[in-house]
N, C-alpha and C positions, 0 to 999 in steps of 0.2 A: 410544474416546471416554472421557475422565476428566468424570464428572460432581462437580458441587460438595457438599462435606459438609452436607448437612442435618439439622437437630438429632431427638434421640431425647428423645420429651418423655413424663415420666409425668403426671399428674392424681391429685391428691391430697387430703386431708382432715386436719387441725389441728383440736384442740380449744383452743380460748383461750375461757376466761370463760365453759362455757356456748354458748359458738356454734362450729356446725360450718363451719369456715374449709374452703373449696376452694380450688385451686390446681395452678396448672402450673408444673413446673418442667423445664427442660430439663436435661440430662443431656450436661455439655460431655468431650471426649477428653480434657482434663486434670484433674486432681483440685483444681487450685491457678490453675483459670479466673478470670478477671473476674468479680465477681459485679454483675449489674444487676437490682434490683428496680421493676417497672413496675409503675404506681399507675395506675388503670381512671380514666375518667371517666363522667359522668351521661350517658343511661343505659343504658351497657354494664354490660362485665366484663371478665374477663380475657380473654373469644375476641376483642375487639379486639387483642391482642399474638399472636394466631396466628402469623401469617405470620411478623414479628419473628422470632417467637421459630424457627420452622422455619429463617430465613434464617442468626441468626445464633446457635443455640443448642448448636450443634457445636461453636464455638472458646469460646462465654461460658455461662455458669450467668447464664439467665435468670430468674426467679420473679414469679409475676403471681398476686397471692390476689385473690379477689372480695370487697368486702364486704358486712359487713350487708346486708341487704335487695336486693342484687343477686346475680343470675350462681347459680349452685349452693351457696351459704352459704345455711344455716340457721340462724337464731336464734330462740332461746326468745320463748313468748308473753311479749308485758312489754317487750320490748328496747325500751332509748330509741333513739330513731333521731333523734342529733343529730350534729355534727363530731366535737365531742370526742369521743363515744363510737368514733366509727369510725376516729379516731386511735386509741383504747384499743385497740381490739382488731387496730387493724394493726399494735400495736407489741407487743402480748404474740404475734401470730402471729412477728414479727423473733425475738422471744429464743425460743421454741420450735422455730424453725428453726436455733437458735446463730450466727446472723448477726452478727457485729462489724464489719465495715467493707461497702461497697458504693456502687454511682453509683445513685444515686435516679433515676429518668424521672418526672413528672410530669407530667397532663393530667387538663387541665379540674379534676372535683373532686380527680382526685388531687393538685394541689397543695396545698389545704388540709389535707389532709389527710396529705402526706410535711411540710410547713413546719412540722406542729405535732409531727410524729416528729421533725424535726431541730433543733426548740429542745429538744426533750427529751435528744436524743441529738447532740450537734454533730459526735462522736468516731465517729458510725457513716456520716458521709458522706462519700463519697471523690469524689463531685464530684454533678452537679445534667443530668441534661436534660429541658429544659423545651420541653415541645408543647404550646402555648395552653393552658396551665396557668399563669392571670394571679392577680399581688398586687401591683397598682397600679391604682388608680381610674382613670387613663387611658384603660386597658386594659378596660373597660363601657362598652359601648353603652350607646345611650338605651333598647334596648328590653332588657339587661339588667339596668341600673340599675332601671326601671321593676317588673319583675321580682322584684328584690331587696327591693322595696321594700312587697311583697305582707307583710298582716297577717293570722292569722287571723281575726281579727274585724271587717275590712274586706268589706262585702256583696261577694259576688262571686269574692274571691282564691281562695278552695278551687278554684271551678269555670273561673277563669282558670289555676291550676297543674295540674288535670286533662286539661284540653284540649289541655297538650304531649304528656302521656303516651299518646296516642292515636296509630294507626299514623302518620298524616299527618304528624302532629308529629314523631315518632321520625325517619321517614324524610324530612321536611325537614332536619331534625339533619346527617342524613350529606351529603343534597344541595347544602345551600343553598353557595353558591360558590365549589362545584367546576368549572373549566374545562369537563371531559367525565365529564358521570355516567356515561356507558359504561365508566367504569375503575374505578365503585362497585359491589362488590358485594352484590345486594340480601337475602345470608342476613344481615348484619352488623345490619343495622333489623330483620328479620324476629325474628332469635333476642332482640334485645333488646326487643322486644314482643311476643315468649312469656312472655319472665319478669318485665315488667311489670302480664301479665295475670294472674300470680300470685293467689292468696289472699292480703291483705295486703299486697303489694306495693303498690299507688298510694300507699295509706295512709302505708307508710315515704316513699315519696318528696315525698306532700305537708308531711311533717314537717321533712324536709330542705330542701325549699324554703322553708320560713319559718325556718329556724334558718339559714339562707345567710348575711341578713346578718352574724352574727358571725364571718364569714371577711374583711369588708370592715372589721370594726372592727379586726382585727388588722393587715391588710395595713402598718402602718408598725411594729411588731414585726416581721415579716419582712421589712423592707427592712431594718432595723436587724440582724436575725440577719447577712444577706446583706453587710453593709457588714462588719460584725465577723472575720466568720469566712472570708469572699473564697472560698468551695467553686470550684473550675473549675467551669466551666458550657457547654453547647453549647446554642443555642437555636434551635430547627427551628419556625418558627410559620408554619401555613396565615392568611396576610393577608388570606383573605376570611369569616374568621369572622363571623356576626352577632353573636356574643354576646362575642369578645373580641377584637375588631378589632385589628390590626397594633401603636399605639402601647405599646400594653401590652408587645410583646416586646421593644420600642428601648427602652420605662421601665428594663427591666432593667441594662443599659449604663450606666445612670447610678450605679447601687450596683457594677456590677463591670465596669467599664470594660474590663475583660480577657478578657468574655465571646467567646465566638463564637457570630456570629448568623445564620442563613438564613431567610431570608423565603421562602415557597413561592405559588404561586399555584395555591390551595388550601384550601380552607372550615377546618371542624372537627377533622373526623376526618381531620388530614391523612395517615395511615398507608395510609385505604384507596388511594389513588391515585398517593400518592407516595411509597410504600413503598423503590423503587427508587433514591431522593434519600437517603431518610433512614438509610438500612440503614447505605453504606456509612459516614457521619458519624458515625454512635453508634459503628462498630466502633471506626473511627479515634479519636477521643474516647478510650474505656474504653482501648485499648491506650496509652496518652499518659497517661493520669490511673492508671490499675494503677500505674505502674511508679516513679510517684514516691513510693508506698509512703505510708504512717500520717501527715497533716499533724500 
């Protein structure tokens, strides 16, 4: 019986700025593999790209750093824990790694967070995949929008952004409309509310949630990147998101009419469940966009 090549992954540590960057990176049989960098969303890490990266880390050079205030990164007392910052320090971990070209994955906050590495860098993207990782107002709920629109000094909004970071919270995240939660697995909520019970931790998150809106202020810069510079893009979006319901991944189509689009019937985290959908698309993708070489 010939079983399928599964990736050999190390776990790692980066110094950028002061902060100890962690990170998986798979370890593909070729030297001169794909490279795909996965950008974590709120409030995981990088053990959201497990499986991924197990499934397809053998043919591709996967890399998945945690940020700031999530997952196994340490940062110095003092850190701001705002976007930009956590663009800074994803994009000095990219040149620390000697990274010059790669397909960016984005979700959830990792798109704000790779849109503002790719207006930095427009030369280091060799294409875009985007999982409910929204930059279109379409693409917000009411009860995201709502959300976004928390102040700190509006009575109440600290202890309405706490109340996500709570287990219920966390594990509605992965649940809320999923077909069959029986194909969720429940370490995924669990380990990301071990390390939101951190020292410090709620605290970075409550900062990020009030510095959120200025990703909604951007979002027509990143339409405008996306019109300019036309990156290939594959677009795998769970349609039953609460927080970035379906229009937001058809908004995209409008700046790159060329995209490819899969709608999944499937919440958030659509990796946990539909792993099996997504795998094979991203391979196909990365092998189709590698080979058209440096835009």
């Amino acid at each position: 019986m010939t079983f399928p090549a599964l990736a050999r992954t190390v776990h790692r540590h980066l110094d950028v700025d002061g902060v100890r960057v962690f990170y998986r990176e798979s370890l593909p049989e070729r030297a001169d593999a794909p490279v795909l960098l996965l950008l974590h969303g709120f409030p995981s890490a990088s053990h959201q790209f497990r499986r991924l990266i197990d499934v397809l880390g053998a043919r591709y050079r996967l890399i998945a750093p945690d940020y700031p205030g999530f997952g196994h990164t340490e940062a110095p007392a003092g850190f701001t824990y705002a976007f930009d910052r956590l663009a800074d320090i994803t994009e000095g971990f990219v040149r620390k790694l000697g990274l010059t070209r790669f397909v960016m994955y984005v979700f959830d906050f990792g798109a704000p967070v790779g849109f503002r590495l790719a207006e930095r860098h427009p030369e280091w993207i060799a294409g875009l995949v985007v999982q409910n990782g929204n930059v279109y107002e379409e693409g917000l709920s009411a009860g995201a929008r709502d959300f976004i629109a928390l102040r700190p000094d509006r009575p109440g909004a600290e202890d309405t952004v706490r109340d996500l970071l709570t287990l219920p919270g966390t594990r509605g995240q992965y649940e809320t409309g999923v077909a069959d939660p029986e194909l969720v697995a429940p370490e995924g909520w669990t380990l990301d509310q071990h390390f939101l019970d951190l020292p410090g931790r709620k605290e970075a998150q409550v900062a990020l949630a009030f510095d959120y809106h200025t990703n909604v202020e951007r979002y027509p810069a990143w339409q405008e990147w996306l019109r300019t510079h036309t990156p290939p893009t594959l677009i795998a979006w769970g349609a039953n998101d609460p927080f970035f319901p379906e229009p937001g991944a058809r908004a995209y189509l409008r700046d790159l009419p060329g995209a490819e689009l899969h709608v999944l019937d499937t919440g958030h985290f659509a990796l946990e469940d539909r792993l099996p959908e997504i795998a094979p698309l991203v391979a196909g993708f990365l092998e189709r966009v590698w080979d058209r070489g440096p835009r």
